[in-house]
Backbone as ProteinMPNN parsed JSONL, in Angstrom:
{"seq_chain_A": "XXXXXXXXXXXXXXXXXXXXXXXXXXXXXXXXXXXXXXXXXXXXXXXXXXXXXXXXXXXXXXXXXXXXXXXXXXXXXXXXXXXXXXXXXXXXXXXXXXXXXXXXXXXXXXXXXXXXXXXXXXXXXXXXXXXXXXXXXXXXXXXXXXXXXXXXXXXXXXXXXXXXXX", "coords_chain_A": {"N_chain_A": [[71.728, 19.434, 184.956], [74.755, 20.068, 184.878], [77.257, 21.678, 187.249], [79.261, 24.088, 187.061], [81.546, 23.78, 189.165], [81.414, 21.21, 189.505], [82.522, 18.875, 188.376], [85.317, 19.57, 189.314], [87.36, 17.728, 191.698], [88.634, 16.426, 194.802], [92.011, 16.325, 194.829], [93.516, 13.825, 196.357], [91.171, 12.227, 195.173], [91.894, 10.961, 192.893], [94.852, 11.008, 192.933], [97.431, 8.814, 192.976], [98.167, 6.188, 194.723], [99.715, 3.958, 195.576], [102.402, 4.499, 196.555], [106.14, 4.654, 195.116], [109.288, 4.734, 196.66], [112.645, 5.939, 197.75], [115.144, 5.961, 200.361], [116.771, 8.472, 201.912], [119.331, 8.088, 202.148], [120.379, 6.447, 200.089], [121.546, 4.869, 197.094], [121.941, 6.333, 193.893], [122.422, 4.402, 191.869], [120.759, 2.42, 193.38], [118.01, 3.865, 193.206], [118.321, 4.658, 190.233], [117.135, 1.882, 189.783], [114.89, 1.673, 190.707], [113.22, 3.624, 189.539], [113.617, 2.289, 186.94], [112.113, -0.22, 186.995], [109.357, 0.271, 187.719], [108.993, 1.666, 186.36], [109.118, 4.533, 186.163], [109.198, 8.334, 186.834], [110.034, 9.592, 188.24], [110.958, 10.14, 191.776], [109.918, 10.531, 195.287], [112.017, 11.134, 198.45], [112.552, 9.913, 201.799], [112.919, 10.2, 204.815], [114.198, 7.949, 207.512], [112.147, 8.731, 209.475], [110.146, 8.306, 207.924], [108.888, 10.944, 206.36], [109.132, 13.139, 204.064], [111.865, 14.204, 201.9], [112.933, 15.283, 199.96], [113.133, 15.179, 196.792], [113.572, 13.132, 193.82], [114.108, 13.031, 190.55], [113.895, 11.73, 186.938], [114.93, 13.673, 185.083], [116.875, 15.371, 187.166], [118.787, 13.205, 187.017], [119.55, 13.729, 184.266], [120.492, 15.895, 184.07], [123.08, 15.567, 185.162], [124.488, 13.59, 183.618], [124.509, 14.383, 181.323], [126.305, 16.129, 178.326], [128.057, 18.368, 178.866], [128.389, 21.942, 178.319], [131.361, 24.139, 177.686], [133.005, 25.769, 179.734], [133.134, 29.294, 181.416], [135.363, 30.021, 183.681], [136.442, 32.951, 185.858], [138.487, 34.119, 188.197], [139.113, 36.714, 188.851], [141.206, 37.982, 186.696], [142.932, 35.949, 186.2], [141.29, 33.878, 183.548], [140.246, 30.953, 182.946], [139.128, 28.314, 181.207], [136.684, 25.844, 181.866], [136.393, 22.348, 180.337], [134.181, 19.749, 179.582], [135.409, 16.832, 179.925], [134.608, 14.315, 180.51], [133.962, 10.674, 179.865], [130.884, 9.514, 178.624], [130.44, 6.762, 179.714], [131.982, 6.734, 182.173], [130.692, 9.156, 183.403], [128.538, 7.588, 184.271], [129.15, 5.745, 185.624], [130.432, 7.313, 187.346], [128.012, 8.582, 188.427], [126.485, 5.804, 189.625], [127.814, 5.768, 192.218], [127.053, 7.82, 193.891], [125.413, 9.8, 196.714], [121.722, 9.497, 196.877], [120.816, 12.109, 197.684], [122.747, 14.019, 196.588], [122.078, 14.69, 194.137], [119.154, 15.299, 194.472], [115.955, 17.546, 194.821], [115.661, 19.288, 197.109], [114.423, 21.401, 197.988], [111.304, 21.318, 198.204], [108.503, 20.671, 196.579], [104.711, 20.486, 196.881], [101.514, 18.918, 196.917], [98.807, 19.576, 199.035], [96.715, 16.429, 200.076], [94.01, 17.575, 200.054], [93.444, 19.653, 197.983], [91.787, 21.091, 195.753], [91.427, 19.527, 191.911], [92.147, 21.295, 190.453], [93.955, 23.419, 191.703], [96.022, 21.48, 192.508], [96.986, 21.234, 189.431], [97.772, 23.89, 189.073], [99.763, 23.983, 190.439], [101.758, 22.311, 189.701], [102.119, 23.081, 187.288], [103.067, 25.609, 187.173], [105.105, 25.347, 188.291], [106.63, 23.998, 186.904], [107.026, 20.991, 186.759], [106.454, 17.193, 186.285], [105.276, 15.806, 188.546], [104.609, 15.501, 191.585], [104.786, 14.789, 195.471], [101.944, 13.97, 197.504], [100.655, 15.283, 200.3], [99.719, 14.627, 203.639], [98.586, 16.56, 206.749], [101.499, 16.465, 206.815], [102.402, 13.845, 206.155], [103.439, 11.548, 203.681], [100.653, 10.571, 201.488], [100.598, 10.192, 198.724], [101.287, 10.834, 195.343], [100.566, 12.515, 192.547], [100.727, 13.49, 189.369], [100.913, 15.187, 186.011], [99.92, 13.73, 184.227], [97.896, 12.085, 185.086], [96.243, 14.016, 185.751], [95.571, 15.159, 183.444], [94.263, 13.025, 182.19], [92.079, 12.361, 183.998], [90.494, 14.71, 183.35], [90.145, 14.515, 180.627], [88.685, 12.038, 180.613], [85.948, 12.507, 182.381], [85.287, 14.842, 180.822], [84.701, 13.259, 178.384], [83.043, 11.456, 179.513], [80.806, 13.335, 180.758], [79.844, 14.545, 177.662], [79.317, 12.193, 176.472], [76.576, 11.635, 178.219], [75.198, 13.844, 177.697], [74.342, 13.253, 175.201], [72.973, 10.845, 175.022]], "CA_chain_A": [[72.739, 20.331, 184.419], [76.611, 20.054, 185.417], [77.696, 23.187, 187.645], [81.117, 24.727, 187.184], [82.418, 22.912, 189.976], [81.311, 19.272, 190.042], [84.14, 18.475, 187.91], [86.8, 19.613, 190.112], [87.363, 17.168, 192.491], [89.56, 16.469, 195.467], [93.442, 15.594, 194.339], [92.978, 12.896, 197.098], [90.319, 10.992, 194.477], [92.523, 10.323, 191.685], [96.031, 10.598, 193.066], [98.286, 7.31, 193.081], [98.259, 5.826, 196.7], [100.873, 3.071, 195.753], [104.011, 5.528, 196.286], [107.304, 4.072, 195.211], [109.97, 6.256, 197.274], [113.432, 5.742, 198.745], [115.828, 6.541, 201.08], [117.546, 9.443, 201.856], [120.547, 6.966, 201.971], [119.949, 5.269, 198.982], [122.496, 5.052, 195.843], [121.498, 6.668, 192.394], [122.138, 2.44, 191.336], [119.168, 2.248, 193.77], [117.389, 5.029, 192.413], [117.767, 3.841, 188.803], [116.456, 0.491, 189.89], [113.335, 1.313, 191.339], [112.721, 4.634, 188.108], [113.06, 1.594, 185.586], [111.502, -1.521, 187.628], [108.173, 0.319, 187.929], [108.412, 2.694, 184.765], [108.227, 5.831, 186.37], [110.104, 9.585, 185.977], [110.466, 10.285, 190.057], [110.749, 9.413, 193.29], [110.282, 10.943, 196.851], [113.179, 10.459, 198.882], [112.235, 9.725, 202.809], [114.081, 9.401, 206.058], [113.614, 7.016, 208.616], [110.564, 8.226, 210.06], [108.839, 8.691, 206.738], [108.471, 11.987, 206.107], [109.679, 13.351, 202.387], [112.931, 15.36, 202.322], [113.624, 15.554, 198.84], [112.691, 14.281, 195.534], [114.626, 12.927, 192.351], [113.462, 12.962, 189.043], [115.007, 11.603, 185.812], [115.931, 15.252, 184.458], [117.966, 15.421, 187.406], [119.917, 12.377, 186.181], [119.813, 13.733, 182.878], [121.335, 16.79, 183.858], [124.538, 14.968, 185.842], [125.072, 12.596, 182.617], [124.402, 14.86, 180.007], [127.307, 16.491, 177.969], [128.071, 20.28, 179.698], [128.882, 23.167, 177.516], [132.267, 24.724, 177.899], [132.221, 27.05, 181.617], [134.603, 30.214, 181.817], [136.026, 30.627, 185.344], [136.96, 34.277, 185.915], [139.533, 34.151, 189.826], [140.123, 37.852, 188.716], [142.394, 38.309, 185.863], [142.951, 34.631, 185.748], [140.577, 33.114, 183.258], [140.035, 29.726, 182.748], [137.985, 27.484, 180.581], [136.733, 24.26, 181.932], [136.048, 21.488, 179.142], [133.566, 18.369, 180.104], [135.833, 15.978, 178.696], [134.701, 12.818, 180.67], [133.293, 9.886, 178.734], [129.215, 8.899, 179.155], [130.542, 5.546, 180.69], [132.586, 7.37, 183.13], [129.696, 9.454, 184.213], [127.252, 6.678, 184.914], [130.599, 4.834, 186.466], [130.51, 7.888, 188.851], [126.629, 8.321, 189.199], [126.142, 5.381, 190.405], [127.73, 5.674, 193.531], [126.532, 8.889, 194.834], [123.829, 9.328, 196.956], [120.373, 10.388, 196.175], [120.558, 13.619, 197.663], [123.658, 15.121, 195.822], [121.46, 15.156, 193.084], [117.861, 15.122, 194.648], [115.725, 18.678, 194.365], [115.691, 19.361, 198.399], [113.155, 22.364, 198.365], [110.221, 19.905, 198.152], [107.182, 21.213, 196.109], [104.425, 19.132, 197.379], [100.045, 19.447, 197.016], [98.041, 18.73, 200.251], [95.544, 15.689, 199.781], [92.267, 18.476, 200.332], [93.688, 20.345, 197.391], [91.298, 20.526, 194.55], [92.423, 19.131, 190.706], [92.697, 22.557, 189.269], [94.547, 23.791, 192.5], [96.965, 20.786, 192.131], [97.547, 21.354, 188.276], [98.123, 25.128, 189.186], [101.37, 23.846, 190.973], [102.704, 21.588, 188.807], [102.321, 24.46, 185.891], [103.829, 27.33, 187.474], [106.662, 25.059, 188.353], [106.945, 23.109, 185.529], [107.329, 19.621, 187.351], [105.771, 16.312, 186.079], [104.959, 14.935, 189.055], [105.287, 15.648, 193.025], [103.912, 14.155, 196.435], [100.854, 14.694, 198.208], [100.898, 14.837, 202.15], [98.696, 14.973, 204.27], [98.912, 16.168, 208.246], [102.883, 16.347, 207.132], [102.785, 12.422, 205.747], [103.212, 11.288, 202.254], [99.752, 9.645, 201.308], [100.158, 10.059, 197.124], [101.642, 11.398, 193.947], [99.96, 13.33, 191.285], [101.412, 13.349, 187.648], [100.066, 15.846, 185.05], [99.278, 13.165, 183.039], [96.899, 11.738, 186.135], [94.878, 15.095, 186.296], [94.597, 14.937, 182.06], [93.36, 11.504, 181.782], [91.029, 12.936, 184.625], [90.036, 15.489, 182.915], [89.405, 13.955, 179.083], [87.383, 10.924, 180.601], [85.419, 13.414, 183.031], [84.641, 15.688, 179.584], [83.973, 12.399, 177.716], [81.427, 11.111, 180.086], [79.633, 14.279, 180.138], [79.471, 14.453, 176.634], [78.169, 11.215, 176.774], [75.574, 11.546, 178.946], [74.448, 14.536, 176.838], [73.643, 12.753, 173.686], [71.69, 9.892, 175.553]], "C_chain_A": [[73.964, 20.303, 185.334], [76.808, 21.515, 185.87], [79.072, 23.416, 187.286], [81.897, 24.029, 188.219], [82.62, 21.191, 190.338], [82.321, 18.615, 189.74], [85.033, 18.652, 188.705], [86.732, 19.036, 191.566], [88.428, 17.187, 193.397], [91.072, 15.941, 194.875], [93.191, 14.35, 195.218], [91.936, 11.592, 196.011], [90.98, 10.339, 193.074], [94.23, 10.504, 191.623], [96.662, 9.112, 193.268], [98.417, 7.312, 194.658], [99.213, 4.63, 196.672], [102.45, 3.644, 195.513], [104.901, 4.637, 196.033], [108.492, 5.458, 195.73], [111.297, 5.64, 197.517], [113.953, 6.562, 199.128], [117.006, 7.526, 201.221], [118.996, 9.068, 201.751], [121.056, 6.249, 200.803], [121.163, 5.964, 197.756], [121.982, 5.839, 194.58], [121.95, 5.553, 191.942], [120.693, 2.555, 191.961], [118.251, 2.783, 193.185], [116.936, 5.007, 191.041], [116.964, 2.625, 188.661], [115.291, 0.496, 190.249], [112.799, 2.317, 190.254], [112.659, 3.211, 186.956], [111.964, 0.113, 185.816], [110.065, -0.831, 187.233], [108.239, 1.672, 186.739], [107.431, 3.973, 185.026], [109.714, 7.352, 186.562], [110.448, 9.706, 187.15], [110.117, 10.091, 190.796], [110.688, 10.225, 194.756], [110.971, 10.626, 197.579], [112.408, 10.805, 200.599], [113.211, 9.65, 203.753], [113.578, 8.788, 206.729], [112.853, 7.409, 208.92], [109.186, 8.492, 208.653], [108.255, 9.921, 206.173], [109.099, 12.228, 204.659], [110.978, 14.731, 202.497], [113.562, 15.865, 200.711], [112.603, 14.708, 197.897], [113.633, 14.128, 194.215], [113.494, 12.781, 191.344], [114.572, 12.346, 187.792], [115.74, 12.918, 185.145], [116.866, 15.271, 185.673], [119.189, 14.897, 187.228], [120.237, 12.669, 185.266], [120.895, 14.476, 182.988], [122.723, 16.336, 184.65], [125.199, 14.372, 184.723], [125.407, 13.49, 181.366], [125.585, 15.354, 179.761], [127.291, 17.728, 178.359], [128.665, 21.254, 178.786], [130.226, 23.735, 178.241], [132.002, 25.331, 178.969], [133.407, 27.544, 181.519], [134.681, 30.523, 183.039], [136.534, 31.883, 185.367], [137.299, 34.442, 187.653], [140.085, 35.53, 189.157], [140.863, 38.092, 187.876], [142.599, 36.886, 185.584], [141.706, 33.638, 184.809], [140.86, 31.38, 182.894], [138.8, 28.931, 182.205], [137.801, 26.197, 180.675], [135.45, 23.62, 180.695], [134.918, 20.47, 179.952], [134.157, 17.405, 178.881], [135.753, 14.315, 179.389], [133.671, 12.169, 179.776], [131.918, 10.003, 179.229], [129.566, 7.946, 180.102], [131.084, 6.117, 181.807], [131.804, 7.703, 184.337], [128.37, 8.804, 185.025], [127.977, 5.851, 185.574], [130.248, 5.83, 187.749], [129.005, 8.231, 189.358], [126.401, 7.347, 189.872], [126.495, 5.026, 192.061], [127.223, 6.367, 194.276], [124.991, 8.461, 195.633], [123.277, 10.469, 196.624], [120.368, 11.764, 196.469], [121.609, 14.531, 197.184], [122.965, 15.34, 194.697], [120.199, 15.849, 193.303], [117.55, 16.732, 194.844], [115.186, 18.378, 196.062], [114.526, 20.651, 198.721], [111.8, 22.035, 197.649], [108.856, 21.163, 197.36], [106.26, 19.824, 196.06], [102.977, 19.667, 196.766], [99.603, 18.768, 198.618], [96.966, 18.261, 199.581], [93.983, 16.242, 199.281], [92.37, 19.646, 199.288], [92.739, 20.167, 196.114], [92.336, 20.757, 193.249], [92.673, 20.552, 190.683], [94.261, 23.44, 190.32], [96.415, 22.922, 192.462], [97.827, 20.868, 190.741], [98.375, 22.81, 187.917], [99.988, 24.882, 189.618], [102.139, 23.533, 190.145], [102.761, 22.379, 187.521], [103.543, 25.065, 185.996], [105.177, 26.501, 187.908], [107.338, 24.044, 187.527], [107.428, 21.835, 185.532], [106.333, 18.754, 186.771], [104.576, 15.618, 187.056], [105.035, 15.789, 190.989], [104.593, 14.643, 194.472], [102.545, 14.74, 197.046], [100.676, 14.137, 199.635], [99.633, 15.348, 202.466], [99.056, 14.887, 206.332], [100.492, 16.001, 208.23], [103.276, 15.068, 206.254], [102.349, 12.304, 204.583], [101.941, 10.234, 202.356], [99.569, 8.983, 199.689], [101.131, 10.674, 196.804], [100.504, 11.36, 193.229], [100.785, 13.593, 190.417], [100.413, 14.472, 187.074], [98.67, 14.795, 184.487], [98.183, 12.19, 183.518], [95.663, 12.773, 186.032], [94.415, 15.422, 184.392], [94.07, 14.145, 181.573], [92.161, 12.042, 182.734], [89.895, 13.84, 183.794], [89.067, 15.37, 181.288], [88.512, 13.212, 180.088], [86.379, 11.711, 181.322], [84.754, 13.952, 181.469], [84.18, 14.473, 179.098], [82.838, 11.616, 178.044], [80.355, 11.853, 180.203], [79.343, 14.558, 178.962], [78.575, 13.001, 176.269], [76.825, 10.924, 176.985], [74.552, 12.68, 178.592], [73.539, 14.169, 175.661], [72.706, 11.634, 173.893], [70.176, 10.444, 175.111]], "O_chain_A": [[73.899, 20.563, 186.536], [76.597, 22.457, 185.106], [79.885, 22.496, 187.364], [83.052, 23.729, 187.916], [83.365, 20.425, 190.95], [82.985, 17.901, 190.491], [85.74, 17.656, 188.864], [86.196, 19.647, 192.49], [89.351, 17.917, 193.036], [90.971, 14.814, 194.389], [92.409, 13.625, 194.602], [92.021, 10.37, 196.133], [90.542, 9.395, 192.416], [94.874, 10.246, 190.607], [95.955, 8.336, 193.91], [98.683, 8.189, 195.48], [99.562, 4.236, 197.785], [103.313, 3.365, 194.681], [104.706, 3.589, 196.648], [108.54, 6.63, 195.358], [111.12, 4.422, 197.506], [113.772, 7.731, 198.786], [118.084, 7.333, 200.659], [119.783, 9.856, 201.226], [122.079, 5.567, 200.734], [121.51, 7.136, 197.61], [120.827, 5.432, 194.704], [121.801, 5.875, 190.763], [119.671, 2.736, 191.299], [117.536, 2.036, 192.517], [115.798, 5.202, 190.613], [116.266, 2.348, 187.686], [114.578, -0.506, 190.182], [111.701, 1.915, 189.871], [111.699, 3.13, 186.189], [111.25, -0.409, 184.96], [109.515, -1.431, 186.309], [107.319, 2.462, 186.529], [106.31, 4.376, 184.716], [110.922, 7.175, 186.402], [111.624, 10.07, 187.151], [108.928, 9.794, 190.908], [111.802, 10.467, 195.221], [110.819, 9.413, 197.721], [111.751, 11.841, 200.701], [114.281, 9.078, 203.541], [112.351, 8.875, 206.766], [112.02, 6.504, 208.877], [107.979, 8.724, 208.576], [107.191, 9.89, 205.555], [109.614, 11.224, 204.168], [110.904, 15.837, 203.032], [114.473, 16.664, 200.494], [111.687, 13.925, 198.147], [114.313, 15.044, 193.752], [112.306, 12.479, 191.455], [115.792, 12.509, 187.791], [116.918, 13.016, 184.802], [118.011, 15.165, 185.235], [120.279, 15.468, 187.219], [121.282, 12.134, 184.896], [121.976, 14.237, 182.449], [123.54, 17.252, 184.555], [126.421, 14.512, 184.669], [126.357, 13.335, 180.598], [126.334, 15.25, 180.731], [126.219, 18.28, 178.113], [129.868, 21.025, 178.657], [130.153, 23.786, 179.469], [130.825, 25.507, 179.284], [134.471, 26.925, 181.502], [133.95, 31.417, 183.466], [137.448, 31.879, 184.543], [136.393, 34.872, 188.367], [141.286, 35.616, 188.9], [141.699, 38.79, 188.449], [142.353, 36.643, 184.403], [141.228, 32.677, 185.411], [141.973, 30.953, 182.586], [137.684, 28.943, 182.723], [138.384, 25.373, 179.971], [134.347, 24.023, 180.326], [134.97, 20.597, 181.175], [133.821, 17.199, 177.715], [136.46, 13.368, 179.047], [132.795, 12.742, 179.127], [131.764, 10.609, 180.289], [129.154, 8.082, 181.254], [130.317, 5.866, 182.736], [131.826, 7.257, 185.484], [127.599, 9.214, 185.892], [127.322, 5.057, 186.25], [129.893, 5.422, 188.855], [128.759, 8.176, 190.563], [126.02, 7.666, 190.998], [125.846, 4.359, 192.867], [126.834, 5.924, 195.356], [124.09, 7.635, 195.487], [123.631, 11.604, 196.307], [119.971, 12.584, 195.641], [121.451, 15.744, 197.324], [123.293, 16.388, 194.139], [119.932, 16.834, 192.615], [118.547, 17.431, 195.026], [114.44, 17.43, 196.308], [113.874, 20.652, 199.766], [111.413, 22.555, 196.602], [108.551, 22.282, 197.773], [106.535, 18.71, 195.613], [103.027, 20.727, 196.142], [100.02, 17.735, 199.141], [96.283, 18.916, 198.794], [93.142, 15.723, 198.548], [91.613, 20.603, 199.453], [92.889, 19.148, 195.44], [93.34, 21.464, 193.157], [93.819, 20.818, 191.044], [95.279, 23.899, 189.801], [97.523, 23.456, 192.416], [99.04, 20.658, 190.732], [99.205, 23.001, 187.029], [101.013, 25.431, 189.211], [103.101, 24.202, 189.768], [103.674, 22.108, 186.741], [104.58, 25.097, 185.332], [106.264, 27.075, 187.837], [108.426, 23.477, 187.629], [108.129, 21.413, 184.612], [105.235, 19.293, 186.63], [103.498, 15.121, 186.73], [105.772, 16.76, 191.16], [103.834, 13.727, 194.157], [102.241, 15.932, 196.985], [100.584, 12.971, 200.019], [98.823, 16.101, 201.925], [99.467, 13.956, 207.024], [101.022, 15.532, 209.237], [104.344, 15.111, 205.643], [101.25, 12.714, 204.21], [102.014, 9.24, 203.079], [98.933, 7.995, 199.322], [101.919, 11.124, 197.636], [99.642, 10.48, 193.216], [101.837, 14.046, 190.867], [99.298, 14.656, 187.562], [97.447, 14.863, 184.369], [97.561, 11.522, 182.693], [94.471, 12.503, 186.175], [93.297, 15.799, 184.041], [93.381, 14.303, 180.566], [91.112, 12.167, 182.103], [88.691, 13.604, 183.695], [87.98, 15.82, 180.924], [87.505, 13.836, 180.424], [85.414, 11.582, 180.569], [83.735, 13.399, 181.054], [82.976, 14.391, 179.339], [81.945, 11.197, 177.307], [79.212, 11.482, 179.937], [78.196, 15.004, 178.983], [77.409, 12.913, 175.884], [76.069, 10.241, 176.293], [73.382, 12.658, 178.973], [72.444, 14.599, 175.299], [71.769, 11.428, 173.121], [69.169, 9.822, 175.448]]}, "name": "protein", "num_of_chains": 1, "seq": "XXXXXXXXXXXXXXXXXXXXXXXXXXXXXXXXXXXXXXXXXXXXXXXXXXXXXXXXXXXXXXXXXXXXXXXXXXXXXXXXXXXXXXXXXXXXXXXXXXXXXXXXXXXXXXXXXXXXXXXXXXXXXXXXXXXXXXXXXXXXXXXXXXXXXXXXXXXXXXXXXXXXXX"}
């Protein structure tokens, strides 16, 4: 008989251990190049000694490119209504030079390695992120994805169902 806990395993056993990350230096060109090369939503951004100082995601790109709703300025008695009247090409003209961290989400939401799944999925809920790193001792060892801890989770249920009907 299966206890209530056997299932929930360490994040550590089914997190990704082939991080793709760059540098705190690094272009949003760079940035796009390594999100479409390896066909993935976000990246950990690092500094020279390796530690994680940030992270990008494609929604943050989205939200730099995307079209901006009208914004009323109020200097007191002076209103003002700024337009977003630059083109798309424009904006991916001026994304790509910046660097990663004018965009990148700098108050790092991370899991530690010794975190169990449900503990890990708790995070990424309540903050409504796809994806984040997992350190360990301070040092990036992984990423965890949702969609890592629900493939976990179906094949886990589908093998015990399985192993029921035997």
């Amino acid at each position: 008989m299966t206890t209530k806990n056997e299932l929930n395993k360490k994040i550590s056993t089914i997190m990704k251990t082939d991080v793709y990350t760059v540098s705190e230096e690094a272009t949003l060109k760079e940035v796009l190049e390594v999100l479409v090369k390896y066909k993935t939503s976000g990246l950990p951004i690092v500094n020279k000694d390796n530690k994680v100082v940030g992270f990008i995601s494609d929604g943050d790109i989205m939200k730099f490119i995307a079209k901006q709703n009208p914004r009323i300025i109020d200097m007191t008695s002076f209103i003002t209504v700024w337009y977003d009247t630059d083109s798309f090409e424009q904006k991916l003209h001026d994304l790509m030079g910046l660097n990663v961290m004018e965009l990148a989400t700098t108050k790092l939401v991370y899991v530690e390695s010794d975190y169990d799944i449900d503990e890990a999925a708790k995070v990424l809920g309540e903050k409504k992120i796809k994806k984040c790193p997992v350190l360990e001792n301070g040092k990036l060892v992984g990423v965890i994805s949702r969609s890592e801890i629900l493939r976990y989770a179906l094949s886990s249920y589908l093998e015990k169902e399985a192993t029921k009907a035997e």
